[in-house]
C-alpha positions as CSV (number, residue, x, y, z in Angstrom):
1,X,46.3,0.4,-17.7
2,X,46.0,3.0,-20.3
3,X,48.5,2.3,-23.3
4,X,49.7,3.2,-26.7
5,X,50.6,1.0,-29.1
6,X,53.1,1.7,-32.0
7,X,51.9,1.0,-34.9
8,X,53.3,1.0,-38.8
9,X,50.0,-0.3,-40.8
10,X,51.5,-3.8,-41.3
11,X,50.5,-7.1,-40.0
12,X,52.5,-7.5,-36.9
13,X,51.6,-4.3,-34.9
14,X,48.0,-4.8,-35.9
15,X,48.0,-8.5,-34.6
16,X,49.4,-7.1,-31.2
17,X,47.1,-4.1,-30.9
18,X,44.2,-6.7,-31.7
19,X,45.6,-9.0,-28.9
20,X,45.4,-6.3,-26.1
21,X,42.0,-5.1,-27.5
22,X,40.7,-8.8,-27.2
23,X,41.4,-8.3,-23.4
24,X,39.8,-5.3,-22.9
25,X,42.2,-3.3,-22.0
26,X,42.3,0.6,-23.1
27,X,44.6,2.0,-25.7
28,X,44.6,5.6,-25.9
29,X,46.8,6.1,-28.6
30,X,48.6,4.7,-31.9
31,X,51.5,6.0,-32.1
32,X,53.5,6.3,-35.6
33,X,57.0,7.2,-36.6
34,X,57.7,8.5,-39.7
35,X,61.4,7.7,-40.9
36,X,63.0,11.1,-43.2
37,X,64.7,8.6,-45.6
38,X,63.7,4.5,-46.4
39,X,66.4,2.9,-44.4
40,X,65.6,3.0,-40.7
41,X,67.0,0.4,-38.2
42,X,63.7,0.2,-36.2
43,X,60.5,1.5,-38.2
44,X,58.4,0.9,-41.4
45,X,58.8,2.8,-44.0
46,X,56.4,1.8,-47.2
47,X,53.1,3.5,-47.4
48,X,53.4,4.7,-43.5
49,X,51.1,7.7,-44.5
50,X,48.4,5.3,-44.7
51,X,48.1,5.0,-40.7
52,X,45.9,7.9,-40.8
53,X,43.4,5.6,-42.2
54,X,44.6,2.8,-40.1
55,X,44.3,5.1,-36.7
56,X,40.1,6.5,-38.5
57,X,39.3,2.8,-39.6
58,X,40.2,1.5,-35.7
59,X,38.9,4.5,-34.4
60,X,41.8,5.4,-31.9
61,X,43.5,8.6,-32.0
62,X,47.1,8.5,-34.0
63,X,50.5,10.4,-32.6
64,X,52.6,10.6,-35.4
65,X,56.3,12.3,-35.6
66,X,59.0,12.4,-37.3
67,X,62.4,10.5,-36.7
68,X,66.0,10.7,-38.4
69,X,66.2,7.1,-39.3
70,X,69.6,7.8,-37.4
71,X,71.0,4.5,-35.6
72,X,70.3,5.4,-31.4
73,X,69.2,8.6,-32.8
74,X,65.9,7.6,-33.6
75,X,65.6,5.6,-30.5
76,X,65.6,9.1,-28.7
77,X,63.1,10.3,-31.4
78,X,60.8,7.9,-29.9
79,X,61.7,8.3,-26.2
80,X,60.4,12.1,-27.1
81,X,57.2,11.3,-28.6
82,X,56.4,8.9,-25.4
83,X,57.3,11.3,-22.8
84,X,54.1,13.9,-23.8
85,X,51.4,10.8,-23.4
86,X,50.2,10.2,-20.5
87,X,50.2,6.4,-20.2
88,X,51.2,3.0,-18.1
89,X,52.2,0.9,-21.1
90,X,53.8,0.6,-25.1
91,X,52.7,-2.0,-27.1
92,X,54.8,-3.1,-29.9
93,X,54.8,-6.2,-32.4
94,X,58.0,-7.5,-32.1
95,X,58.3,-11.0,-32.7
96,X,62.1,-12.2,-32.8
97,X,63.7,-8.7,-33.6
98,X,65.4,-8.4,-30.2
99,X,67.1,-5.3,-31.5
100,X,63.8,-3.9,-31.7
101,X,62.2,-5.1,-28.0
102,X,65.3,-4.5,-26.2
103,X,65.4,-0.7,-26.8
104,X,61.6,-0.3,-26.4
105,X,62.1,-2.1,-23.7
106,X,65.1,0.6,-22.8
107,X,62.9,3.4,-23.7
108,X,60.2,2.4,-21.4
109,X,62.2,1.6,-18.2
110,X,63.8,5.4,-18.6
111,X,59.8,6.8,-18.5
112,X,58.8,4.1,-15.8
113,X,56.5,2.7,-18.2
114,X,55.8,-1.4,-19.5
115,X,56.7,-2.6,-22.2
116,X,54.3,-4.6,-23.8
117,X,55.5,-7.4,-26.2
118,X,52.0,-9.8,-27.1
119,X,53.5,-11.6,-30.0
120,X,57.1,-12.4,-28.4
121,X,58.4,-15.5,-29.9
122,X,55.9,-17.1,-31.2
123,X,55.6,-19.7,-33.7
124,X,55.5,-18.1,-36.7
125,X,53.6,-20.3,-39.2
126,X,50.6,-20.2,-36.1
127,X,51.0,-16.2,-36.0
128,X,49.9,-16.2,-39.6
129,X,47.6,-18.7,-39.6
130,X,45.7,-16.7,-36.6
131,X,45.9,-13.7,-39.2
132,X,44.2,-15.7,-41.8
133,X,41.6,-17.1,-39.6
134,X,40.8,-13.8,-38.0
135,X,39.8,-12.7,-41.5
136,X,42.6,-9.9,-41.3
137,X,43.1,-8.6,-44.8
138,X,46.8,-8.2,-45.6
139,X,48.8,-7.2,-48.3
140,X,52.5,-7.2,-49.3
141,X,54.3,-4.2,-50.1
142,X,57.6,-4.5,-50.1
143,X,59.7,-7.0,-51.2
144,X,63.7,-6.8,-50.1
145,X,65.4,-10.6,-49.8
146,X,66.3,-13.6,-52.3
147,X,63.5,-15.2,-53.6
148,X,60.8,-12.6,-53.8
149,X,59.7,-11.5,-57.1
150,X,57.6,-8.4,-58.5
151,X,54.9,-10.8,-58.8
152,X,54.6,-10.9,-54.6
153,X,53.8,-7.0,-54.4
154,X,50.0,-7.0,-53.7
155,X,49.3,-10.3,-52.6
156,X,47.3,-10.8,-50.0
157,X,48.5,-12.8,-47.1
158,X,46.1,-15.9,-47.2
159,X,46.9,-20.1,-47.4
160,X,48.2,-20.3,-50.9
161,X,50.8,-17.0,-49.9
162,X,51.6,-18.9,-46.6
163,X,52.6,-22.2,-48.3
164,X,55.0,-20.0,-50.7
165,X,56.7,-18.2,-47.6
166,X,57.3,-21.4,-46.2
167,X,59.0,-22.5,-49.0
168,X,61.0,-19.8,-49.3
169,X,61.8,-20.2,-45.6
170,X,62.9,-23.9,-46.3
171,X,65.0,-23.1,-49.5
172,X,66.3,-19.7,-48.6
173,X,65.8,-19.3,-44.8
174,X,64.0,-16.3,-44.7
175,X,61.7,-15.2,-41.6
176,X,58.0,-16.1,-42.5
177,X,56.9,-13.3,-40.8
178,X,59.6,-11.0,-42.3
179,X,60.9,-10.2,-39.1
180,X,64.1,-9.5,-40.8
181,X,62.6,-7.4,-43.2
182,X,62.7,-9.5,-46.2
183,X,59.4,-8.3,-46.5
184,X,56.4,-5.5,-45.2
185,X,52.6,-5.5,-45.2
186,X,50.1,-3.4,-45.2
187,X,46.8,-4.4,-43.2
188,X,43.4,-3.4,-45.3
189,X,41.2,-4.6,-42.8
190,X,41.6,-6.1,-38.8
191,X,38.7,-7.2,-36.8
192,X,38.8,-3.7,-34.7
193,X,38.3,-1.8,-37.5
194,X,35.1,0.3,-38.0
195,X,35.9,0.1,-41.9
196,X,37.5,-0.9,-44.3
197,X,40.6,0.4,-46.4
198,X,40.2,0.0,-50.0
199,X,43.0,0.8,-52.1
200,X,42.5,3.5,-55.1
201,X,45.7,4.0,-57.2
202,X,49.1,2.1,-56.6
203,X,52.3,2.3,-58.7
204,X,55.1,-0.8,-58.3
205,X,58.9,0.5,-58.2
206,X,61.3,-2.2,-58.9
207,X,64.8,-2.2,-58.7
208,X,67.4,-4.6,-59.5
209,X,65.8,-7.5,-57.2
210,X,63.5,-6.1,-54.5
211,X,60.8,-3.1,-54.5
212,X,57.5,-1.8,-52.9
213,X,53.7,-1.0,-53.6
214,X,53.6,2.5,-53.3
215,X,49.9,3.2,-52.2
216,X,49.0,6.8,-54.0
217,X,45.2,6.9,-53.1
218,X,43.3,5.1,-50.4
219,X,40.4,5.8,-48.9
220,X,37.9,4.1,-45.9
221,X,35.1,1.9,-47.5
């Protein structure tokens, strides 16, 4: 099968694309959306220029387009993009969103392709602890739910930074993999990648109770 995977930079999209790499199957293309304004109903927003460095560190070619952030609209943003690659398959990282699997999944059945869902409903605590002892190197750059402080925008996903989301999940009930978006990521470094991304200049905007890392300089290590 020849596939592309959608990818944002963040945690979840990497850990699927590293899934379907583990088997051996080829992926032709990452494919990136790029919102117009910060509130889209189905992609990332923070630091999404970065996937250029993802797409040169992994060493896969990057589709990228733009999309209205539009509710449905964007949905045929997407449909768009897919229809110019020639491929059998999407993958995508969705782990409990079904609003976000069931239109990929409506997407691909209008272009006769599979969708391709590696992480489905898994347990979350074990999807982070396979991050963690894969040695992927993940930060957190937003920060949008009760409970999160400033102080979380940069840390690095590792055990002490799992224990803390799982206390927030037990007092506040927020997804531990941010599958609601209470919070985004940004992956520095995956086990496919040729390099490394190293982070040159970063600014923190904060306001009232939630913000984001916005990455100004990267470049591959």
């Amino acid at each position: 099968m020849r596939l592309a995977a959608l990818i944002s930079g963040g945690k979840d999209s990497a850990l699927a694309l590293h899934r379907i790499l583990e088997k051996g199957m080829e992926v032709k293309y990452l494919v990136t959306m790029i919102p117009l304004r910060d509130d889209s109903w189905m992609f990332h927003y923070p630091n999404i220029h970065l996937t250029d460095l993802f797409a040169e560190a992994a060493g896969i070619p990057l589709i990228k387009a733009q999309t209205s952030g539009e509710k449905e609209k964007e949905l045929e943003d997407l449909k768009n993009v897919l229809s110019t690659l020639n491929v059998d398959g999407v993958i995508s990282g969705a782990v409990a969103s079904s609003y976000q699997k069931n239109r990929i999944e409506r997407i691909c059945n209008e272009l006769g392709i599979r969708s391709i869902t590696p992480i489905w409903h898994e347990d979350p605590i074990k999807l982070m602890k396979e991050l963690i002892s894969l040695k992927f190197d993940v930060i957190i750059v937003g920060v949008y739910a009760y409970g999160f402080n400033r102080e979380w925008l940069g840390r690095h996903i590792d055990p002490k930074t799992l224990n803390d989301l799982i206390e927030l999940n037990r007092r506040y009930n927020i997804s531990i993999v941010g599958e609601g978006g209470e919070y985004e990521t940004f992956v520095l470094y995956a086990p496919f990648f040729k390099r490394r991304i190293r982070i040159i200049e970063a600014e923190t905007v904060w306001r009232n109770s939630n913000g984001y890392l916005s990455i100004k300089r990267a470049a591959l290590a």
